[in-house]
VEXTI-156857 format. One line per field, with one value per atom (N, C-alpha, C): x, y, z; atom name; residue number from 1; chain. Coordinates in Angstrom, 2 decimals. Example, Ala and Ser with C-alpha at 12.3 -4.5 7.8 and 13.67 -1.06 7.14 Angstrom:
<pts>
u	(13.19	12.30	13.20	12.85	13.67	12.90)
v	(-5.69	-4.50	-3.30	-2.25	-1.06	0.03)
w	(7.80	7.80	7.80	7.08	7.14	7.87)
atom	(N	CA	C	N	CA	C)
n	(1	1	1	2	2	2)
chain	(A	A	A	A	A	A)
</pts>
This chain:
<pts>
u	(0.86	0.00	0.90	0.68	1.29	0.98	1.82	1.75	0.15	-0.21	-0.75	-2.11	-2.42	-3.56	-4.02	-2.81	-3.10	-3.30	-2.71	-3.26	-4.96	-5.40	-6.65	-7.78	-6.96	-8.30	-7.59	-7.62	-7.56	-8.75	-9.16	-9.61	-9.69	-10.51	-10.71	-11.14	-10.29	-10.78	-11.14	-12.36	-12.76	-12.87	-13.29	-13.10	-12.11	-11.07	-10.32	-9.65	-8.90	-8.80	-7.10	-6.43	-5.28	-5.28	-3.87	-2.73	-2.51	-1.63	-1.40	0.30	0.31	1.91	2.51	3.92	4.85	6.20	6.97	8.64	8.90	9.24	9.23	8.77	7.28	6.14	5.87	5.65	5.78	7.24	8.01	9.24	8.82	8.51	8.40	7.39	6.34	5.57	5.96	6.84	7.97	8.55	9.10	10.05	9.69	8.13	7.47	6.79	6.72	6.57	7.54	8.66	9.67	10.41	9.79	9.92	8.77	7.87	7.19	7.58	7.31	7.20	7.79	9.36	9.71	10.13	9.62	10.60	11.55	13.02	14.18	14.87	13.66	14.17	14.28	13.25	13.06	12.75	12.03	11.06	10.31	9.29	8.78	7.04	7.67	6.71	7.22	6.61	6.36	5.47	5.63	4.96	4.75	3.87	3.77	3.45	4.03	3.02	2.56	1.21	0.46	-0.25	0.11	-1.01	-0.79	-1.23	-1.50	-2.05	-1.10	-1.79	-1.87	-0.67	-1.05	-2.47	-3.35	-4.51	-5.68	-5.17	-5.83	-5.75	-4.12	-4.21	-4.31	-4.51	-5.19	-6.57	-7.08	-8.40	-8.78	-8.62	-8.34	-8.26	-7.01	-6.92	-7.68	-8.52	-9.76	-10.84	-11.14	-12.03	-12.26	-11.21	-10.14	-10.59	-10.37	-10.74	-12.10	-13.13	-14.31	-15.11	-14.33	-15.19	-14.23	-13.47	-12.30	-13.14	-14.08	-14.52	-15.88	-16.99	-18.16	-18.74	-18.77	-19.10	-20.14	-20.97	-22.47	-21.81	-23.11	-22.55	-22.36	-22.80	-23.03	-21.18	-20.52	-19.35	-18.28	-19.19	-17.55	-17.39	-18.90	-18.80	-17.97	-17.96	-17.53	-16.28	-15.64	-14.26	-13.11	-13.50	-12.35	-12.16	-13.30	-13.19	-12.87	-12.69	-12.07	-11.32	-10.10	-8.91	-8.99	-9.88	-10.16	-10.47	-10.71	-11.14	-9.86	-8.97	-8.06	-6.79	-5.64	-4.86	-3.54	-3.25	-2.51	-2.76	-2.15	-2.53	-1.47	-1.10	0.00	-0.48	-0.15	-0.38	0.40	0.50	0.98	0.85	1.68	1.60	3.24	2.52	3.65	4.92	5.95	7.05	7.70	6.68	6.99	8.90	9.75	10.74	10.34	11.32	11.24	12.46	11.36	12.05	11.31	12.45	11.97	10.93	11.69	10.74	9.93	9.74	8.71	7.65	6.52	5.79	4.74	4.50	3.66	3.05	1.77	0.98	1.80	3.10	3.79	4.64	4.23	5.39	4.13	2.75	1.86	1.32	1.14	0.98	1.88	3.00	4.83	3.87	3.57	3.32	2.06	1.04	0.02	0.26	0.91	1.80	2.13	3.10	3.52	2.41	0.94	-0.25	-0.19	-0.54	-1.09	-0.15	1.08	2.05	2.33	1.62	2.08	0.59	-0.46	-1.04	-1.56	-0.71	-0.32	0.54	1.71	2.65	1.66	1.09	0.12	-0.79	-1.54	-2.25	-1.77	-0.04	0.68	0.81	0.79	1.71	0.32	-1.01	-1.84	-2.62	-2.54	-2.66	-3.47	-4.41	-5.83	-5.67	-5.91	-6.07	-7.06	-7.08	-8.05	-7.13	-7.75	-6.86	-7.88	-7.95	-9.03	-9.02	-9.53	-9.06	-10.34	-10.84	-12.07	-11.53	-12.47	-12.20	-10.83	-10.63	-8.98	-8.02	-7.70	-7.18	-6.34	-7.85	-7.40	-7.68	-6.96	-7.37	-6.47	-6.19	-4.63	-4.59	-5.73	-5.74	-4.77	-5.38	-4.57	-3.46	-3.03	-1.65	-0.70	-1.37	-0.01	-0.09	-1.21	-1.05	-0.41	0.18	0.59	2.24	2.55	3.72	4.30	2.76	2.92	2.90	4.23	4.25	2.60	2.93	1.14	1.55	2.54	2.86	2.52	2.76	2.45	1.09	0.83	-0.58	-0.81	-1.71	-2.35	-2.34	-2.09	-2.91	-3.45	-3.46	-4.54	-3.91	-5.09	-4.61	-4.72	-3.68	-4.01	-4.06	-5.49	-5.44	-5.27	-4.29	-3.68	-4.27	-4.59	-4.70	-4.77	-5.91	-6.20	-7.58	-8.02	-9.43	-10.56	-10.90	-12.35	-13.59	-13.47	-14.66	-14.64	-14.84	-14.97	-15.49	-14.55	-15.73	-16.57	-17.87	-18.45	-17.72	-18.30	-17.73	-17.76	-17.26	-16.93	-16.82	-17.89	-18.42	-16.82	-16.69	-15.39	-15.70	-15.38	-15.56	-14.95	-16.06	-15.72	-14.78	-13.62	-12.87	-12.69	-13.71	-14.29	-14.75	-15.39	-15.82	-14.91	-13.90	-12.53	-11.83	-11.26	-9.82	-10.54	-10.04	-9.97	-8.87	-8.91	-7.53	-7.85	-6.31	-6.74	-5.11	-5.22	-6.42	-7.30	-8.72	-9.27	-9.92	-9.77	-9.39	-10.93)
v	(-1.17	0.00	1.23	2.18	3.31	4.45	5.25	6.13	6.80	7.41	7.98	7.39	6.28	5.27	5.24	5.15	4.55	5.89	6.98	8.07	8.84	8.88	9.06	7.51	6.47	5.63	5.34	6.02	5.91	5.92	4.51	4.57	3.67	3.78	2.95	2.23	1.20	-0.69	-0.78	-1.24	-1.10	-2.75	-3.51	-5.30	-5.90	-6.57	-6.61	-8.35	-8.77	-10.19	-10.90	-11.76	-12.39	-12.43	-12.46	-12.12	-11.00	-10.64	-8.65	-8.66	-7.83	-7.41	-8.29	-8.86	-9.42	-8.67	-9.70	-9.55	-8.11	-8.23	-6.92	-6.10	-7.01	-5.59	-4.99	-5.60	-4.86	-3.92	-4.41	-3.50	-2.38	-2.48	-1.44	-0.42	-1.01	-0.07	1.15	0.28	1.11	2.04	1.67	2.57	3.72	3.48	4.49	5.91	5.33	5.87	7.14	6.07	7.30	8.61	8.54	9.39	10.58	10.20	11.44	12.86	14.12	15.34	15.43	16.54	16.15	17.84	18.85	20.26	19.76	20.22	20.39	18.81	17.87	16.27	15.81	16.18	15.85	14.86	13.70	12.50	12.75	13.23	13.72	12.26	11.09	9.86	8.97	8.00	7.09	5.84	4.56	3.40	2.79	1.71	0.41	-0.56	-2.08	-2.68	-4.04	-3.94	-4.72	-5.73	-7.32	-8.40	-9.54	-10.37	-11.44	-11.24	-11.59	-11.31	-10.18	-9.05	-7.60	-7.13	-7.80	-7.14	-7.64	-8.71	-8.97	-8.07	-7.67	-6.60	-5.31	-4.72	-3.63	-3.44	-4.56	-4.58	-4.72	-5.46	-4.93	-3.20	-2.89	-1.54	-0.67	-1.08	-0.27	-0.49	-1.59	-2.21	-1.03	-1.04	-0.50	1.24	1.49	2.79	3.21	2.31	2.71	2.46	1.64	1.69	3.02	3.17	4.51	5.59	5.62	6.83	6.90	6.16	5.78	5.54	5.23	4.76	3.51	3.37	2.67	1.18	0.15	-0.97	-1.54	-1.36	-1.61	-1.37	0.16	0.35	-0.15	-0.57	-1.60	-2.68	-3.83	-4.81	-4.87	-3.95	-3.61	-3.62	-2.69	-2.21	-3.28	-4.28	-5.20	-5.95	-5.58	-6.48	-5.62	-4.36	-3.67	-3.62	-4.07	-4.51	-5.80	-6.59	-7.74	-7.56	-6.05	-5.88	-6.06	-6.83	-6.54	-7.54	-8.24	-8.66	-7.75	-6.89	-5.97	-4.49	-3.90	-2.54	-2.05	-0.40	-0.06	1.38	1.92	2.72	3.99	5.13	6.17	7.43	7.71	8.67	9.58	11.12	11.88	11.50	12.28	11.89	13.49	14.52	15.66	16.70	17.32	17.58	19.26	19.55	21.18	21.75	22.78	23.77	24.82	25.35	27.06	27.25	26.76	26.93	25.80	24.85	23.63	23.46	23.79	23.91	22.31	22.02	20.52	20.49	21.45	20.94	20.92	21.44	20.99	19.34	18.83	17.52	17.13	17.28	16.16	15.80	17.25	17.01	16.18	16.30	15.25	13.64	13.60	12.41	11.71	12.23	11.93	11.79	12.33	11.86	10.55	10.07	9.22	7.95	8.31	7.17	6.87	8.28	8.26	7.04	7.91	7.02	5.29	4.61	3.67	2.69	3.65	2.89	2.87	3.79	3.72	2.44	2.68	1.57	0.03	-0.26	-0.80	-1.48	-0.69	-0.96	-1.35	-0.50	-0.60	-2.37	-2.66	-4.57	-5.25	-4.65	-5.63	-5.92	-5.28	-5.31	-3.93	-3.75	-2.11	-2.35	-0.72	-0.51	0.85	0.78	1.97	2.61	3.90	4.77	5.14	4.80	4.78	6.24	6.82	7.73	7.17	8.29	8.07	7.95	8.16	8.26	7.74	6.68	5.61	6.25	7.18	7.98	8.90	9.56	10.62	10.43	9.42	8.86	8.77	9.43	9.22	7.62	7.16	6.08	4.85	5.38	4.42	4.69	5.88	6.67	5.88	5.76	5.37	4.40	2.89	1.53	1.15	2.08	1.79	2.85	3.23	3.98	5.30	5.94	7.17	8.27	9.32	10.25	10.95	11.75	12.34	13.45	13.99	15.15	15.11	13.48	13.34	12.98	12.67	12.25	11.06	10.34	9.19	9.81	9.74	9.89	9.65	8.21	6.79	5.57	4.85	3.32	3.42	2.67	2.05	0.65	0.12	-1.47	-2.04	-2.98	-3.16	-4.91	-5.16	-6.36	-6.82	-8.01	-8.32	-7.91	-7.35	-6.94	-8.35	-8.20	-9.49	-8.77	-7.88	-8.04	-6.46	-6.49	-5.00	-4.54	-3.06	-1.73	-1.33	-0.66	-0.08	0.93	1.32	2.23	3.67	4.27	5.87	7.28	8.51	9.09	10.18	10.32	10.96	13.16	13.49	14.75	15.84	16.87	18.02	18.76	18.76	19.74	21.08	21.95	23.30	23.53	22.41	22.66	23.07	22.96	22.86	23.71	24.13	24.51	26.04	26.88	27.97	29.23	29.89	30.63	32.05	32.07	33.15	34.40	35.44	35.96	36.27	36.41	35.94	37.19	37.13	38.19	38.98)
w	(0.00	0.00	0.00	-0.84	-0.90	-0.01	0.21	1.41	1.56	0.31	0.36	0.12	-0.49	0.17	1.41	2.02	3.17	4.32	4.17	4.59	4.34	2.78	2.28	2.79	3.07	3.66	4.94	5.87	7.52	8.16	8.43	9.61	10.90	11.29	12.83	13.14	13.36	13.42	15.41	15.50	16.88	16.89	15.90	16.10	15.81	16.86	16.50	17.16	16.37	17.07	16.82	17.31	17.06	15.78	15.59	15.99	16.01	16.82	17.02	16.38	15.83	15.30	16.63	15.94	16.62	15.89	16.22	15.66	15.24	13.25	12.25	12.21	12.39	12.80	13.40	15.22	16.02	16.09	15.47	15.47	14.63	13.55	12.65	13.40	13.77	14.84	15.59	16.33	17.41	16.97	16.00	15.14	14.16	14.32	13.25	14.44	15.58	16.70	16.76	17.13	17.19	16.31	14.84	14.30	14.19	14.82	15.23	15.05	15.04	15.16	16.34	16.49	17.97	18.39	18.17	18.47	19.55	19.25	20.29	20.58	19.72	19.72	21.41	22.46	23.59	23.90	22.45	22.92	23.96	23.90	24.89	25.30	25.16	25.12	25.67	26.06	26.58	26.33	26.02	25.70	26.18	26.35	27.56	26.61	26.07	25.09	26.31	26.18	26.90	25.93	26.27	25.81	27.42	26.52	27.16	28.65	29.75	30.81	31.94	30.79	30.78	31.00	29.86	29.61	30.38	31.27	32.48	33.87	33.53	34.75	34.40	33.41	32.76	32.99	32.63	33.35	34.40	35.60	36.72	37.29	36.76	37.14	36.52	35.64	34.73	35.89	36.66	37.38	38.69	39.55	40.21	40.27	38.95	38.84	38.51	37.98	37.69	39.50	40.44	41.82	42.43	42.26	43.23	42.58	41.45	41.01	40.72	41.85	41.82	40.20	39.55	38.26	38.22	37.34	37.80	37.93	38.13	38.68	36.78	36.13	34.62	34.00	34.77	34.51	35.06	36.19	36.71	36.24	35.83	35.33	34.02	33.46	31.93	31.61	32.95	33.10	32.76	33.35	33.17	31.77	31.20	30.09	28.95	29.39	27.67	27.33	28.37	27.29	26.67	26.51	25.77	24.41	24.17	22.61	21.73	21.99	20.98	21.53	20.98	21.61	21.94	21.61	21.97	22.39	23.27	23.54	23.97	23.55	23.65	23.81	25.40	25.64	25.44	25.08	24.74	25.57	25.82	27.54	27.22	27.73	27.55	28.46	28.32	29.46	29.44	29.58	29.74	29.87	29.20	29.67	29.81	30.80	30.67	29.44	29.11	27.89	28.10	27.56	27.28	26.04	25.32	23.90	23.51	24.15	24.23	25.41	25.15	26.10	26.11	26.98	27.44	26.23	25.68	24.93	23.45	22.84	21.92	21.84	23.31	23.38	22.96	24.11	23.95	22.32	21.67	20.27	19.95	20.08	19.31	19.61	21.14	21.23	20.89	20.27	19.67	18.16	17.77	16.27	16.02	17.35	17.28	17.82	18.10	18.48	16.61	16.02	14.28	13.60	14.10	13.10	12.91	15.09	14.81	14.25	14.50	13.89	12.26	11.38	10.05	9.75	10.71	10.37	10.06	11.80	11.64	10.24	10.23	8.56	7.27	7.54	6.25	6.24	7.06	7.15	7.69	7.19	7.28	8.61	9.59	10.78	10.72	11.99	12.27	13.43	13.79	14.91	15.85	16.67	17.39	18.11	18.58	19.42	20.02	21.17	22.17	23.52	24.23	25.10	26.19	26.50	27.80	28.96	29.98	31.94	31.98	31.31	31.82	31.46	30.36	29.87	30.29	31.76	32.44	33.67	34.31	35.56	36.67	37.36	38.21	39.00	39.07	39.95	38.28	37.19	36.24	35.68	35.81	35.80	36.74	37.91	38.81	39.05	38.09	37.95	36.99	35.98	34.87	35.06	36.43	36.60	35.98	35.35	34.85	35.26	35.91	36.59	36.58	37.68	37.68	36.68	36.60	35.98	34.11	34.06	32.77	31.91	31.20	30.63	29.59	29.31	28.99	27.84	26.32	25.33	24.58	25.13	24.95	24.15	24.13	24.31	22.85	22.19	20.51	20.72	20.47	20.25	19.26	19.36	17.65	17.43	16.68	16.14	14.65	14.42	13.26	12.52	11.75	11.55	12.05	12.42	12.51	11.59	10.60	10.08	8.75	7.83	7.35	7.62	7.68	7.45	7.00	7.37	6.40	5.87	4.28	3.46	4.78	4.23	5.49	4.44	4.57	3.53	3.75	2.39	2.37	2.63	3.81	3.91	3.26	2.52	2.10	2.23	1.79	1.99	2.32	1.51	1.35	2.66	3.22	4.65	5.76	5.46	6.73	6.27	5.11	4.96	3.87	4.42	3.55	3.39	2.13	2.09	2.82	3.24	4.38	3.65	3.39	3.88	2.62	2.96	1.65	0.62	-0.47	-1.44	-1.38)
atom	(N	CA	C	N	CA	C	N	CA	C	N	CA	C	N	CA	C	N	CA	C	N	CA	C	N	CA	C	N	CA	C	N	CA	C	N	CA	C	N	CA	C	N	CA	C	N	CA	C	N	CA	C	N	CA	C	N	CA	C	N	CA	C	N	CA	C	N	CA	C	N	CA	C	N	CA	C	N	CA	C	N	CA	C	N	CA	C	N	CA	C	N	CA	C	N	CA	C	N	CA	C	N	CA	C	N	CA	C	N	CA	C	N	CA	C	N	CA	C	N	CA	C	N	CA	C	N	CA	C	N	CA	C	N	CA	C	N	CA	C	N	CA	C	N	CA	C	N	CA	C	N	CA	C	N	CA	C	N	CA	C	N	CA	C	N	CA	C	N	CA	C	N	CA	C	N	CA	C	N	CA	C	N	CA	C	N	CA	C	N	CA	C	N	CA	C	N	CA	C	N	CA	C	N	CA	C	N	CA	C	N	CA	C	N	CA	C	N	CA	C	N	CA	C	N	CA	C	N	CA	C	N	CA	C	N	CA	C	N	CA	C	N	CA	C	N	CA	C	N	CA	C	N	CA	C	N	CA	C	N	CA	C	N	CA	C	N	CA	C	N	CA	C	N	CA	C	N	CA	C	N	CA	C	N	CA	C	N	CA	C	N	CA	C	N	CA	C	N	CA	C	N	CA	C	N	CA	C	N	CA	C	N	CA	C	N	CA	C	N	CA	C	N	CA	C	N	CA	C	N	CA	C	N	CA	C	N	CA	C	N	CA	C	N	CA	C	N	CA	C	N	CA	C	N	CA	C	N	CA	C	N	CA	C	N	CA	C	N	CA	C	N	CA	C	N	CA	C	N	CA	C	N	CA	C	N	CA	C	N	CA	C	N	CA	C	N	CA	C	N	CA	C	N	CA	C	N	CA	C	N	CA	C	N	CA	C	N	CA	C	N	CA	C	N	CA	C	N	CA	C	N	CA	C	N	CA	C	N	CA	C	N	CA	C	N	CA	C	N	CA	C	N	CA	C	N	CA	C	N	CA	C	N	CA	C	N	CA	C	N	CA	C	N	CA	C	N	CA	C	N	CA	C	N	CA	C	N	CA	C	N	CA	C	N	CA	C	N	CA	C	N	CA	C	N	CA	C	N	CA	C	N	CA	C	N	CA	C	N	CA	C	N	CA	C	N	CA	C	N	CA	C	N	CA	C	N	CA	C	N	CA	C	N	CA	C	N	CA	C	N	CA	C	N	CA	C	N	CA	C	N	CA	C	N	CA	C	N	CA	C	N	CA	C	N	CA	C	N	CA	C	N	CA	C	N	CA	C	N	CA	C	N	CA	C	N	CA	C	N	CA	C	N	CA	C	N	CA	C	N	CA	C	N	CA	C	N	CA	C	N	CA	C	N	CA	C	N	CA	C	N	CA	C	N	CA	C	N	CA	C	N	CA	C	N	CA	C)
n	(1	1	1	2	2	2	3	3	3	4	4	4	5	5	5	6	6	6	7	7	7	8	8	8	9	9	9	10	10	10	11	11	11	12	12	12	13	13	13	14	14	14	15	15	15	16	16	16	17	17	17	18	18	18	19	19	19	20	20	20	21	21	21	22	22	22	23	23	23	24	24	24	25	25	25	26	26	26	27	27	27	28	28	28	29	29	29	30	30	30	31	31	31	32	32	32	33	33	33	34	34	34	35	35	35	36	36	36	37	37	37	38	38	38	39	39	39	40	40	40	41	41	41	42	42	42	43	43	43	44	44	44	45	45	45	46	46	46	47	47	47	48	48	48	49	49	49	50	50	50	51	51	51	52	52	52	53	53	53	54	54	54	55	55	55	56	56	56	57	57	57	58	58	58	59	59	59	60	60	60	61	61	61	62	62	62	63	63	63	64	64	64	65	65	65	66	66	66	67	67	67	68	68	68	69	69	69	70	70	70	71	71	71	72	72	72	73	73	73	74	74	74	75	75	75	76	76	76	77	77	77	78	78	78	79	79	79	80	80	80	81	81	81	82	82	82	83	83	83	84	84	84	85	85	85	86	86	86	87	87	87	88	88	88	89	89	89	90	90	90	91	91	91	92	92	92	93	93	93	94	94	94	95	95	95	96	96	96	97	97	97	98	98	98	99	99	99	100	100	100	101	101	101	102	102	102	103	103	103	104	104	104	105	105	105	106	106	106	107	107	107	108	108	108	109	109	109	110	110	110	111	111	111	112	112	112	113	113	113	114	114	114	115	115	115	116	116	116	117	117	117	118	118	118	119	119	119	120	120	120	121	121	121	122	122	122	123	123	123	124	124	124	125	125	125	126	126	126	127	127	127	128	128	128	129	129	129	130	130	130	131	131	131	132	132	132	133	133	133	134	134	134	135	135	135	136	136	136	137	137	137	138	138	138	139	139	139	140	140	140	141	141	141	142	142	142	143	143	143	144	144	144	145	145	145	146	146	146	147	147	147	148	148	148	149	149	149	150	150	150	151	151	151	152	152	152	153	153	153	154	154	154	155	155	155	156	156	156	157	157	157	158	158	158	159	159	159	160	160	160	161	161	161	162	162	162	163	163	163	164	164	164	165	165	165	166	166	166	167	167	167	168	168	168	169	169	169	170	170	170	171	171	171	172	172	172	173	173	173	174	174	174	175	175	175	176	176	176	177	177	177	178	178	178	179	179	179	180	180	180	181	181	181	182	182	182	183	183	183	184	184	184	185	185	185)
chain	(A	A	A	A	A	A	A	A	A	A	A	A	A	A	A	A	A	A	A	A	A	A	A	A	A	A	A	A	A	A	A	A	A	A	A	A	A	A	A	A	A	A	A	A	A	A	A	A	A	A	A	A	A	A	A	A	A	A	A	A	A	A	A	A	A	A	A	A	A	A	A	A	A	A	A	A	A	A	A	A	A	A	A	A	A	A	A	A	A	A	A	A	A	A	A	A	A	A	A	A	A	A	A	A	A	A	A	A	A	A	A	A	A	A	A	A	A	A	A	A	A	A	A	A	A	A	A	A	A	A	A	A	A	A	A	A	A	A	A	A	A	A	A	A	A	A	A	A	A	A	A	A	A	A	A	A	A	A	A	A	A	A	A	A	A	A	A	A	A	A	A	A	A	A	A	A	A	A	A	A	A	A	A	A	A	A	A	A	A	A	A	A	A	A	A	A	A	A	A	A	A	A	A	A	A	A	A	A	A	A	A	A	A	A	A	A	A	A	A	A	A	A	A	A	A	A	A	A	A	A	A	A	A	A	A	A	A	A	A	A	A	A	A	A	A	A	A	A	A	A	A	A	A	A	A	A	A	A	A	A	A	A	A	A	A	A	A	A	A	A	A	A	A	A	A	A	A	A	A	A	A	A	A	A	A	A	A	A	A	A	A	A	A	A	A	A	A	A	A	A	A	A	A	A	A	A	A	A	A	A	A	A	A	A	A	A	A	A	A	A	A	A	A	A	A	A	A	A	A	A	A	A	A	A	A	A	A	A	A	A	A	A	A	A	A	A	A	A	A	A	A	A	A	A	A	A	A	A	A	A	A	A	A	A	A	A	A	A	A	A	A	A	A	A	A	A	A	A	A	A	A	A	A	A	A	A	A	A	A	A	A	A	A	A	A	A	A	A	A	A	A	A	A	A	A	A	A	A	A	A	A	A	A	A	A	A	A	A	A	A	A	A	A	A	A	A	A	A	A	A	A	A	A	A	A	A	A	A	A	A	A	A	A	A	A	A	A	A	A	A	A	A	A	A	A	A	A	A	A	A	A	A	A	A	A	A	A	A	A	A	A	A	A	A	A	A	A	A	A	A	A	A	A	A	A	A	A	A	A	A	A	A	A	A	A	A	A	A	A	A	A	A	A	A	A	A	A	A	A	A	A	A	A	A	A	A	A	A	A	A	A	A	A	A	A	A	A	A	A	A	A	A	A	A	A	A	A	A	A	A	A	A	A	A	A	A	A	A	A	A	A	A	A	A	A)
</pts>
């Protein structure tokens, strides 16, 4: 698939099933990560790759945090089982540095680049994925089960796997709607 295929049809695989990138791929993943958008080249990220019986204690600490944060009885039951949507999950979380001329929300952008990029890589080798956020996201009780300074931030989970099913077609948006020349004549 050519670059730009695969950029014009991006989207978001939410069913997802074994096998999850291994070896090359998961390498290439990694590696597509780290070329991200970086002002001052701070790496300003952080990864966790979670399967197997990771995603048992992921859930848990999803569990964990939906009772530490009164959440209905419907959301706790739930909690533990959403990292089951997928066999891999790889969380993406800033790792904040101080700069003068780099301010938090320029790293966190760097490091949300690098969610896009790995799940391009992703797709490129046959493999979809989601980039998930919500309550767990921004949760200190799952911040500091997953050893992520408080100072830093979640910028969510990409669940990577195998498609279990096609997409529906996805209506391609107007351009004219978004982008206009400025300043305008």
């Amino acid at each position: 698939m050519d670059a730009l295929t695969l950029l014009l049809n991006r989207r978001s695989q939410p069913r997802l099933s074994a096998p999850a990138p291994q070896g090359d791929a998961l390498e290439n993943i990694k590696q597509a990560a780290l070329r991200a958008p970086d002002h001052a080249g701070l790496t300003p990220w952080q990864f966790l790759v979670i399967e197997g019986k990771g995603l048992d204690k992921l859930g848990t600490l999803f569990e964990q945090s939906a009772i530490d944060n009164d959440k209905s009885e419907r959301e706790i039951q739930r909690a533990p089982q959403l990292p089951e949507r997928a066999p891999m999950i790889i969380v993406i979380a800033t790792q904040y540095k101080e700069h003068e001329k780099v301010p938090q929300n320029e790293q966190f952008a760097s490091a949300a680049c690098a969610a896009m990029a790995m799940q391009m890589a992703a797709v490129a080798q046959g493999f979809q994925g989601i980039w998930r956020t919500g309550d767990y996201a921004h949760c200190s009780i799952v911040k500091a089960g997953l050893g992520i300074a408080e100072q830093d931030e979640i910028v969510g989970y990409m669940y990577l796997g195998t498609p279990s099913q096609d997409l529906p077609e996805k209506p391609v948006p107007t351009t004219a709607d978004f982008f206009r020349v400025w300043p305008a004549s």
